[in-house]
Backbone as JSON Lines, residues from 0, in Angstrom:
{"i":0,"aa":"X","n":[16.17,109.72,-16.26],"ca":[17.01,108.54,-16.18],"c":[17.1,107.83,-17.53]}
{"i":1,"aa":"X","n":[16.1,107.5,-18.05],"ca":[15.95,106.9,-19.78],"c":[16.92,107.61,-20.82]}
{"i":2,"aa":"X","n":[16.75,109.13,-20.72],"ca":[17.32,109.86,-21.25],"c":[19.17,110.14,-21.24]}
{"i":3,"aa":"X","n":[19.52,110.11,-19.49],"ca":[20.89,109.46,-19.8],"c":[21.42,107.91,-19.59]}
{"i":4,"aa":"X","n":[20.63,107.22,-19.37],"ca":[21.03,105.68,-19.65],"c":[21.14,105.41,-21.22]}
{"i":5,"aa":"X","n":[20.23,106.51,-22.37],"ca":[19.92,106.17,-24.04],"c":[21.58,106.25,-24.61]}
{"i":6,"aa":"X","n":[22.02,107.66,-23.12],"ca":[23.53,108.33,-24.02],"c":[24.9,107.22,-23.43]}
{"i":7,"aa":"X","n":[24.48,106.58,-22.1],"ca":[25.34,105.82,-21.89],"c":[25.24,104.23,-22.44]}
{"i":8,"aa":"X","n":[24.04,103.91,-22.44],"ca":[23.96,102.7,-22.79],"c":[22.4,102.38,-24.07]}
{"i":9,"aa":"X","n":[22.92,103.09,-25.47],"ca":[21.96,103.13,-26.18],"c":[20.82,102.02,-26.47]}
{"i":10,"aa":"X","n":[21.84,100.93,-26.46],"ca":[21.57,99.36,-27.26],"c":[20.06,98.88,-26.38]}
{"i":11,"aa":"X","n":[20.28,99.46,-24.84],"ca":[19.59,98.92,-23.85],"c":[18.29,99.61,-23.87]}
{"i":12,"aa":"X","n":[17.11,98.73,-23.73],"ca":[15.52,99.09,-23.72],"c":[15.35,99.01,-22.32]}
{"i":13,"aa":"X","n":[15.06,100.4,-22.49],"ca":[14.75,101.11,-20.73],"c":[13.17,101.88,-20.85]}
{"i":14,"aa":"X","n":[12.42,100.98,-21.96],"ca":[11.59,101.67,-21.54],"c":[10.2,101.19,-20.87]}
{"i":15,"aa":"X","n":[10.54,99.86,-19.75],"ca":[9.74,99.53,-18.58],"c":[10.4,100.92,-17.65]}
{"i":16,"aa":"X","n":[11.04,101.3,-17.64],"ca":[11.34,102.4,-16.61],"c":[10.8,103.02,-16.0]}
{"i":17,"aa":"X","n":[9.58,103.58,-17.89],"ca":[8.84,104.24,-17.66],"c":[7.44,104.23,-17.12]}
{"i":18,"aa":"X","n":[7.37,103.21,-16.67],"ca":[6.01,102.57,-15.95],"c":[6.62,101.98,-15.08]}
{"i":19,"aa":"X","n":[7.55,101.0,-14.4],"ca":[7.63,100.14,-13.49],"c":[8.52,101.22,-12.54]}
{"i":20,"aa":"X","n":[9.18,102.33,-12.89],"ca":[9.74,103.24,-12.1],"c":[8.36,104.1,-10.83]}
{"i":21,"aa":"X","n":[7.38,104.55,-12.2],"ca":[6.75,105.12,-11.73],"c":[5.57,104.49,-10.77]}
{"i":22,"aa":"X","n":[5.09,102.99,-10.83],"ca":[4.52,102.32,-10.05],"c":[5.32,102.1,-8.49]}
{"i":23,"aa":"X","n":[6.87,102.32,-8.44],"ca":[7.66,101.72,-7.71],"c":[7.34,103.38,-6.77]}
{"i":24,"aa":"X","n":[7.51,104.01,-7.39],"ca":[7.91,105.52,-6.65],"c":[6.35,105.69,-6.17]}
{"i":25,"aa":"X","n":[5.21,105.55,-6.71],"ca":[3.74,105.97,-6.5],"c":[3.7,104.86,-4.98]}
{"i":26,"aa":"X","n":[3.54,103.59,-4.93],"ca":[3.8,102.52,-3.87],"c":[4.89,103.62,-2.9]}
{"i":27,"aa":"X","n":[6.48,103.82,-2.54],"ca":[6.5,104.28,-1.86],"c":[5.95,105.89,-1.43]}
{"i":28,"aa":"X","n":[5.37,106.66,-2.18],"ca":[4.8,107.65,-1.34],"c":[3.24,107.2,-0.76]}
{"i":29,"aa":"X","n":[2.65,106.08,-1.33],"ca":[1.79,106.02,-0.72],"c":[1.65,105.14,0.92]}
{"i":30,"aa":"X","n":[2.65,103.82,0.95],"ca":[3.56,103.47,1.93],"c":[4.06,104.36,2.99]}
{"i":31,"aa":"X","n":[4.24,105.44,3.0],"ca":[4.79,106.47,3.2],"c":[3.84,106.79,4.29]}
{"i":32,"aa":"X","n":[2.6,107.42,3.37],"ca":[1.58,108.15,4.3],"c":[0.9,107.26,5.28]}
{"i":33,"aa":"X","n":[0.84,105.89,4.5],"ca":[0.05,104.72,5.35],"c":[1.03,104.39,6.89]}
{"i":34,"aa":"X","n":[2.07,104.61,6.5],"ca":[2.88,103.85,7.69],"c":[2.95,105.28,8.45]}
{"i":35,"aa":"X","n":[2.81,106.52,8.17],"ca":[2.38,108.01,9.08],"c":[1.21,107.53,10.1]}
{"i":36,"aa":"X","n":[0.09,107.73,9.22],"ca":[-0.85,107.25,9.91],"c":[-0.79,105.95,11.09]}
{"i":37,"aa":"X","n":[-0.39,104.9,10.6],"ca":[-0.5,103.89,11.73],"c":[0.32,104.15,12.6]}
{"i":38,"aa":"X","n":[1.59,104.9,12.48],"ca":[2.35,105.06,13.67],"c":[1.94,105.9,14.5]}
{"i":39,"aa":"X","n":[0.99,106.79,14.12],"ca":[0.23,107.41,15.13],"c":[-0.27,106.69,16.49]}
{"i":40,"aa":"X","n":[-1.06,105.18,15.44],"ca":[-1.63,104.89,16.42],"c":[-0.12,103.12,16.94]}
{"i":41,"aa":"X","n":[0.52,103.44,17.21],"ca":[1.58,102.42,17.71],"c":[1.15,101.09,16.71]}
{"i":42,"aa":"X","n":[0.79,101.1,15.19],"ca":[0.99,99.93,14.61],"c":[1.64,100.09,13.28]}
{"i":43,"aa":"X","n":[2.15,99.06,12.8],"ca":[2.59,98.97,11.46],"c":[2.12,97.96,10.49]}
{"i":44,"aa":"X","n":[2.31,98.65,9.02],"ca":[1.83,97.86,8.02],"c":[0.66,96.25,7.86]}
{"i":45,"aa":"X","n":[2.03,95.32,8.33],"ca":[1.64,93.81,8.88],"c":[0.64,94.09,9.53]}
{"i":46,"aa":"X","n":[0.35,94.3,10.94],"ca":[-0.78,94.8,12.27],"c":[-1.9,95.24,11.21]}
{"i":47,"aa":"X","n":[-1.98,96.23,10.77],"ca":[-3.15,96.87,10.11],"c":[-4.06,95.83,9.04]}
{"i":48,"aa":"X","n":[-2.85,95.4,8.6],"ca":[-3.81,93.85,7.74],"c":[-4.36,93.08,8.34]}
{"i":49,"aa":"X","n":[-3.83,92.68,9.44],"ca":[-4.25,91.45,10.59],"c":[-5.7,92.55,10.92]}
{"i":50,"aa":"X","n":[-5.85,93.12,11.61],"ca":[-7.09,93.98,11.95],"c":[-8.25,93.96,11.1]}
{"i":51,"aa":"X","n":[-7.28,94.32,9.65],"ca":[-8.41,94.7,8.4],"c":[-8.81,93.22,7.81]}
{"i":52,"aa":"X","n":[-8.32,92.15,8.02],"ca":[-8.82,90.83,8.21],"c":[-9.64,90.08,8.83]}
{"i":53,"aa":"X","n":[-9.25,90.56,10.11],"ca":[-10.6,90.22,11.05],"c":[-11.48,90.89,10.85]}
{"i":54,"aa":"X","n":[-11.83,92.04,10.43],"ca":[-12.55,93.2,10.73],"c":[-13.63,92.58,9.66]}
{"i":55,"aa":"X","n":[-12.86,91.85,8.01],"ca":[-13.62,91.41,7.38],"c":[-14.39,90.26,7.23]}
{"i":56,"aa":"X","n":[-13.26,89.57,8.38],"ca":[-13.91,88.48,8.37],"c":[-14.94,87.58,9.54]}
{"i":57,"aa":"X","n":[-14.52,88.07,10.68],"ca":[-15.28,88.51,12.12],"c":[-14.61,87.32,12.63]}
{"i":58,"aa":"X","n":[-14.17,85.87,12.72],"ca":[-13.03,85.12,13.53],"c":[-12.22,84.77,12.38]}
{"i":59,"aa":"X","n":[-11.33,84.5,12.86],"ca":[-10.29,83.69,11.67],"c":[-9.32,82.77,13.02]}
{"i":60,"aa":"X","n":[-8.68,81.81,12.63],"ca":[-7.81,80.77,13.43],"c":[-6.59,81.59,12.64]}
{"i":61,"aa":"X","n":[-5.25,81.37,13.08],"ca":[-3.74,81.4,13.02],"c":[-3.71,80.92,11.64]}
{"i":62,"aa":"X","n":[-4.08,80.09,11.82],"ca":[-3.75,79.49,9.99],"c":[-4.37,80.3,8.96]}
{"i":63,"aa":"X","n":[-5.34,80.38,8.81],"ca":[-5.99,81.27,8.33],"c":[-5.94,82.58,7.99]}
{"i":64,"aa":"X","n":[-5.26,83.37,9.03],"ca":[-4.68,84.55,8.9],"c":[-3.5,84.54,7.82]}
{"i":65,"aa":"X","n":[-2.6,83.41,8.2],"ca":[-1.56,83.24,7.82],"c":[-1.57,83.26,6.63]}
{"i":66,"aa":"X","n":[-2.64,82.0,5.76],"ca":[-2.87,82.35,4.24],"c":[-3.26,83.24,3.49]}
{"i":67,"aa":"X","n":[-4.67,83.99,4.47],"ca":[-4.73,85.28,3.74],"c":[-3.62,86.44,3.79]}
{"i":68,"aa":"X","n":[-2.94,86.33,4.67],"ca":[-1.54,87.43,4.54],"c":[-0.24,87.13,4.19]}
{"i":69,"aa":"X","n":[-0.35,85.36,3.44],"ca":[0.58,85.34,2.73],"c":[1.93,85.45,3.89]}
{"i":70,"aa":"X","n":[1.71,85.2,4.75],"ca":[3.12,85.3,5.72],"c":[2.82,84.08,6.79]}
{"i":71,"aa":"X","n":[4.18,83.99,7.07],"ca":[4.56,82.74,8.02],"c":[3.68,82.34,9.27]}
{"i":72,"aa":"X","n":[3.42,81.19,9.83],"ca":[2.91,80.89,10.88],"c":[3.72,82.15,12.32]}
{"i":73,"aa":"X","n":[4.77,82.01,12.26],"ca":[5.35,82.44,13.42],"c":[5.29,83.97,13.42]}
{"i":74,"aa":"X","n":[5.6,84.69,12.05],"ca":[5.34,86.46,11.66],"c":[3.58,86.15,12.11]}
{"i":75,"aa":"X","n":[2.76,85.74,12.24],"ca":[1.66,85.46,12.42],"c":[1.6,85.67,13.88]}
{"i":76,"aa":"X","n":[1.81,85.35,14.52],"ca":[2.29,84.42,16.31],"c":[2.67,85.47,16.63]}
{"i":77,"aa":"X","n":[3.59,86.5,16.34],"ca":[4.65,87.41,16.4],"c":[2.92,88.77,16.58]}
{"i":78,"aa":"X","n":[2.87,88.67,15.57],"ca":[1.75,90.18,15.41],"c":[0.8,90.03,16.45]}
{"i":79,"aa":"X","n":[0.49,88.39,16.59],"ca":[-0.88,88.27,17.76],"c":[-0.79,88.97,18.93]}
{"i":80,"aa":"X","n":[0.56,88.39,19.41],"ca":[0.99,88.47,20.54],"c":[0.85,89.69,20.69]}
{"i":81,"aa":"X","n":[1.17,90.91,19.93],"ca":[1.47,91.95,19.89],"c":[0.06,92.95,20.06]}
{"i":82,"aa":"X","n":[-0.52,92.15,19.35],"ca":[-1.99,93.11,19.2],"c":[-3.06,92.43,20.44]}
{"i":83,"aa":"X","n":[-2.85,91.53,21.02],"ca":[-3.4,91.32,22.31],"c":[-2.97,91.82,22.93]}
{"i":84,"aa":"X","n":[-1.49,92.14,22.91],"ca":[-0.95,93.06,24.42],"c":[-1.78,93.87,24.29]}
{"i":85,"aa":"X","n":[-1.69,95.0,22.95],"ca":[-2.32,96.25,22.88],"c":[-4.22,96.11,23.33]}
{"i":86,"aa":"X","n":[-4.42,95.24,22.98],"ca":[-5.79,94.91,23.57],"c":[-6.93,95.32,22.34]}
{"i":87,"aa":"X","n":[-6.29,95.27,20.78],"ca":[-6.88,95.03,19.78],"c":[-7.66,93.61,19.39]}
{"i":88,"aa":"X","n":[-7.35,92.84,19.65],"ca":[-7.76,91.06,19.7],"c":[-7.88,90.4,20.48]}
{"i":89,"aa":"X","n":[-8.83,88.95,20.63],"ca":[-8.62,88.14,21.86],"c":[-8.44,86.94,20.97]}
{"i":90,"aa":"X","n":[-8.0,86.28,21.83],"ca":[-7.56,84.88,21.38],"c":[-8.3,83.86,22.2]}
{"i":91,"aa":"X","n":[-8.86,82.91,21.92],"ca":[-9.94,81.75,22.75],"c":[-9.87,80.33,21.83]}
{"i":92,"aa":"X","n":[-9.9,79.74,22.55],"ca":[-9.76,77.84,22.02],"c":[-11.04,78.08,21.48]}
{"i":93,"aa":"X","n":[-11.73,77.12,20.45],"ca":[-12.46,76.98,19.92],"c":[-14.0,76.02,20.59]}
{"i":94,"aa":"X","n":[-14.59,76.43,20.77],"ca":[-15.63,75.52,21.63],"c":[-15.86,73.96,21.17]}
{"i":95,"aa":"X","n":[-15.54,74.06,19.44],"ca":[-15.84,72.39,18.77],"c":[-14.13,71.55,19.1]}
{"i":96,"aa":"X","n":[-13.43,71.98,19.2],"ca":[-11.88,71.89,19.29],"c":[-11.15,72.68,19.65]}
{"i":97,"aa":"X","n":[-10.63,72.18,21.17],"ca":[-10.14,73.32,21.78],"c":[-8.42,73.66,21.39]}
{"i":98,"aa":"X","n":[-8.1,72.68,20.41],"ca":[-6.78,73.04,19.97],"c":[-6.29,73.92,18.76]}
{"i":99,"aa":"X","n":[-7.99,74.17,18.39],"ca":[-7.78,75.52,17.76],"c":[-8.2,76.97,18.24]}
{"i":100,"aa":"X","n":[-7.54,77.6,18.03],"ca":[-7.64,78.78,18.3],"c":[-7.83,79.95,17.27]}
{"i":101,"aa":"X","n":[-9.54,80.71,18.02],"ca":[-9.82,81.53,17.19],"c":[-9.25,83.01,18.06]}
{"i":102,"aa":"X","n":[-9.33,83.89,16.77],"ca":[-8.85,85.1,16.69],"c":[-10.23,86.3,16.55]}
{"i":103,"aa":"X","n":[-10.17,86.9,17.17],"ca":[-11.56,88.11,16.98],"c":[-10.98,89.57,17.44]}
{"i":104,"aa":"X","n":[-11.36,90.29,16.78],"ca":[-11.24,92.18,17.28],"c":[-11.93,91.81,18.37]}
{"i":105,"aa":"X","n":[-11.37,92.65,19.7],"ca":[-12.26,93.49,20.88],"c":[-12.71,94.74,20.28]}
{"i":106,"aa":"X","n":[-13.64,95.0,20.93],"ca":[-14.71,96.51,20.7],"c":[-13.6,97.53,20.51]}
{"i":107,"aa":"X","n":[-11.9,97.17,21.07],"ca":[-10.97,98.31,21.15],"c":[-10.6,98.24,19.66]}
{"i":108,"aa":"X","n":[-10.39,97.44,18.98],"ca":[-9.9,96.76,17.7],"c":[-10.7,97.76,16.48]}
{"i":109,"aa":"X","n":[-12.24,97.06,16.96],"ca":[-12.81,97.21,16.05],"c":[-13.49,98.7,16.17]}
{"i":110,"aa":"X","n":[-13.19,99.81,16.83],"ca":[-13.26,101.09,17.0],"c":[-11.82,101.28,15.67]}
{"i":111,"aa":"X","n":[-10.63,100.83,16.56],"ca":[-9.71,101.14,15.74],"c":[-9.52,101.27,14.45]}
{"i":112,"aa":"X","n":[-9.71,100.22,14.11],"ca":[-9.85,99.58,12.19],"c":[-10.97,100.62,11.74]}
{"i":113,"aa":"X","n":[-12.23,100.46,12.18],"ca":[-13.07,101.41,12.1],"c":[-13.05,102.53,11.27]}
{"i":114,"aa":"X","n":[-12.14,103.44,12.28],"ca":[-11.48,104.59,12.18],"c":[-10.1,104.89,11.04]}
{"i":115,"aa":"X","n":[-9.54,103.69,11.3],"ca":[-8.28,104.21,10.4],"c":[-8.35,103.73,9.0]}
{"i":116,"aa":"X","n":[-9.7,102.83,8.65],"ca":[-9.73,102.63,7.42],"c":[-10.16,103.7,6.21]}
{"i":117,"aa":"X","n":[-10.8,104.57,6.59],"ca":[-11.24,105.36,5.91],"c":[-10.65,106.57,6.27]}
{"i":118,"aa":"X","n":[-9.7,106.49,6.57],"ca":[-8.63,107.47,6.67],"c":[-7.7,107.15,5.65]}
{"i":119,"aa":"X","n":[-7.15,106.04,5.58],"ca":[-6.36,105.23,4.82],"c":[-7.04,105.06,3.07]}
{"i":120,"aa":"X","n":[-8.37,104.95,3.34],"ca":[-8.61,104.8,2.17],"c":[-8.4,106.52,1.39]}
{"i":121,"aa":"X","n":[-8.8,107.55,2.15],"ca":[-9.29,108.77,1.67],"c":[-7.7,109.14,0.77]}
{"i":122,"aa":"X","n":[-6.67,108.64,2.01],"ca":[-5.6,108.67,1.17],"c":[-4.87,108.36,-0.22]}
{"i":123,"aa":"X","n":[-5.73,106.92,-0.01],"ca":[-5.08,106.34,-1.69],"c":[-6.34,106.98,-2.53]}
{"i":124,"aa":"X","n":[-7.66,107.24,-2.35],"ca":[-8.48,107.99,-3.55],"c":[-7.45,109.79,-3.8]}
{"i":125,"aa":"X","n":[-6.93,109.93,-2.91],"ca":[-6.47,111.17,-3.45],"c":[-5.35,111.41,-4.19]}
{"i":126,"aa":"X","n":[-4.15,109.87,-3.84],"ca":[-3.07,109.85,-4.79],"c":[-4.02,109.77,-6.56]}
{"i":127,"aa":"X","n":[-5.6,109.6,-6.71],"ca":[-6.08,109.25,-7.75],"c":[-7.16,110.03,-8.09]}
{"i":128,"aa":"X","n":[-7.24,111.61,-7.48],"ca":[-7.82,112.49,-7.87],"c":[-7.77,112.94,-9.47]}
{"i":129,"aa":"X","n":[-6.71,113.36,-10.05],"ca":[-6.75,113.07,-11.32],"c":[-7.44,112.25,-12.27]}
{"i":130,"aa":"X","n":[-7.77,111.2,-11.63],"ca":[-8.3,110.38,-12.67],"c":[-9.58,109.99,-12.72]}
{"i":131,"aa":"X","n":[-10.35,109.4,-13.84],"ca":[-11.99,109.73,-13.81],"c":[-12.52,108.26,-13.52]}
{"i":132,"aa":"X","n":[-13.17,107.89,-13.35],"ca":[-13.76,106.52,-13.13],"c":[-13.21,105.75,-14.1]}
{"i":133,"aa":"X","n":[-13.98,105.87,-14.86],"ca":[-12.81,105.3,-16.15],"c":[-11.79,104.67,-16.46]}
{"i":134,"aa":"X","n":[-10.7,106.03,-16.31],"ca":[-9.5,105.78,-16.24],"c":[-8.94,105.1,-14.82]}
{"i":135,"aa":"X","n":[-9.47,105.07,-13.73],"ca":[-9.35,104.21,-12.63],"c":[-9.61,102.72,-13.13]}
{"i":136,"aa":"X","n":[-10.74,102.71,-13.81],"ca":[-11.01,100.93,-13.8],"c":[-10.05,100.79,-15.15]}
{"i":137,"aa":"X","n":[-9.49,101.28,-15.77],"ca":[-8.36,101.24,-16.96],"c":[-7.12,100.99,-16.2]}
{"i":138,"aa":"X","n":[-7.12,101.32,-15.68],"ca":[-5.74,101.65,-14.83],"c":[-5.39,100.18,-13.79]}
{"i":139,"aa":"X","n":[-6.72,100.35,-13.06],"ca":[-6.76,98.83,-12.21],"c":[-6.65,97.72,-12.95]}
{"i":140,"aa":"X","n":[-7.48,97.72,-13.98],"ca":[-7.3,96.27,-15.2],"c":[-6.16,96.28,-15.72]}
{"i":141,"aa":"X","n":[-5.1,97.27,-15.82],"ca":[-3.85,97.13,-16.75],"c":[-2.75,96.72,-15.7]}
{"i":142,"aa":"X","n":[-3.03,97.33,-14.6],"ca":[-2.12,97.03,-13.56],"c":[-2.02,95.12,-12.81]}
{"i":143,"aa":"X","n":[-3.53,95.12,-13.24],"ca":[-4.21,93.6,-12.81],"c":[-3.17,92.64,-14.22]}
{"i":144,"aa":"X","n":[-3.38,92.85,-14.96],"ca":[-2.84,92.28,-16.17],"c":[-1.2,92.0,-16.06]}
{"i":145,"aa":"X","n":[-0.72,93.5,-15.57],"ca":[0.96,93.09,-15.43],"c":[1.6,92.35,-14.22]}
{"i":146,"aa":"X","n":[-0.03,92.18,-13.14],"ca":[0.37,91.55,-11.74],"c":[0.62,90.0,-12.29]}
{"i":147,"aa":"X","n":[-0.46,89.88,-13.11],"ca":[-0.3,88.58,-13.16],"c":[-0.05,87.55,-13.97]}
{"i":148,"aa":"X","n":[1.18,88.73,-14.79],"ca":[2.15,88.73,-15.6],"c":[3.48,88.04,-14.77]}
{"i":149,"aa":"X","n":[3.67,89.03,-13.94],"ca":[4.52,88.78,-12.84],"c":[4.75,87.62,-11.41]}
{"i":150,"aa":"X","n":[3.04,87.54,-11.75],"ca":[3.3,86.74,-10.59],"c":[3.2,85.04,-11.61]}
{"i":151,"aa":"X","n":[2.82,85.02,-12.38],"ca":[2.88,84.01,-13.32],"c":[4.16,83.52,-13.36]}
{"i":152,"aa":"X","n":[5.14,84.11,-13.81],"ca":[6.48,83.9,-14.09],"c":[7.32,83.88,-12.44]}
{"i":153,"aa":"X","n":[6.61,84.26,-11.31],"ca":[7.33,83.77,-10.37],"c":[6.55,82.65,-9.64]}
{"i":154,"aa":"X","n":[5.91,82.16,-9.72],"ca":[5.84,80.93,-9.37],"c":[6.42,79.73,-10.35]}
């Protein structure tokens, strides 16, 4: 692509291409396999965070979820609902205040997460077989650097 964008449009510096192409394309094949896997088990992306949240954190309230996943009260509300049907979570008023409501894995949950995390993980160490320890923590720090490059300039 660099190569005929140089002949159509010389003047133009295309060469984030060559890294922000290839971060873009690495994200969807790895997206890819992750969203294989969970559809196996009837969840997606969103769901699997909510799980891998509790899982880390052992209760969390609605709000709470919400900030660590960076998504809306109601996309929040939306997933609960969803993963109690399935009978991954319970939901219970809080014993100090019953107008909050905590969030916890059931034993079904936390089998689940369990299981599909290190499935999930085995996946992304293998998109990174190639690379040596090293070059992993090189790689993570440079990538860390342009995140928050990016996210600097969007806030």
């Amino acid at each position: 692509m660099r190569r005929q964008w140089g002949e159509v449009r010389p003047e133009v510096d295309t060469s984030a291409m060559a890294v922000v192409g290839r971060v873009l394309r690495l994200a969807s094949l790895i997206r890819r396999d992750t969203d294989d896997l969970l559809a196996g088990h009837e969840l997606n992306r969103a769901e699997f965070d909510v799980l891998s949240a509790l899982r880390r954190n052992g209760v969390l309230n609605p709000g709470q979820i919400s900030r660590e996943m960076l998504s809306s009260g109601a996309a929040i509300t939306k997933r609960l609902d969803r993963l109690t049907k399935m009978g991954l979570v319970s939901r219970a008023a809080s014993a100090r205040d019953r107008r909050v409501v905590q969030v916890r894995l059931t034993d079904k949950g936390v089998a689940l997460i369990d299981d599909l995390l290190p499935r999930q993980l085995r996946a992304e160490l293998n998109a990174l077989d190639d690379l040596s320890d090293t070059e992993r923590a090189e790689l993570a720090e440079l990538l860390g650097r342009v995140l928050q490059t990016v996210e600097g300039k969007s806030s």
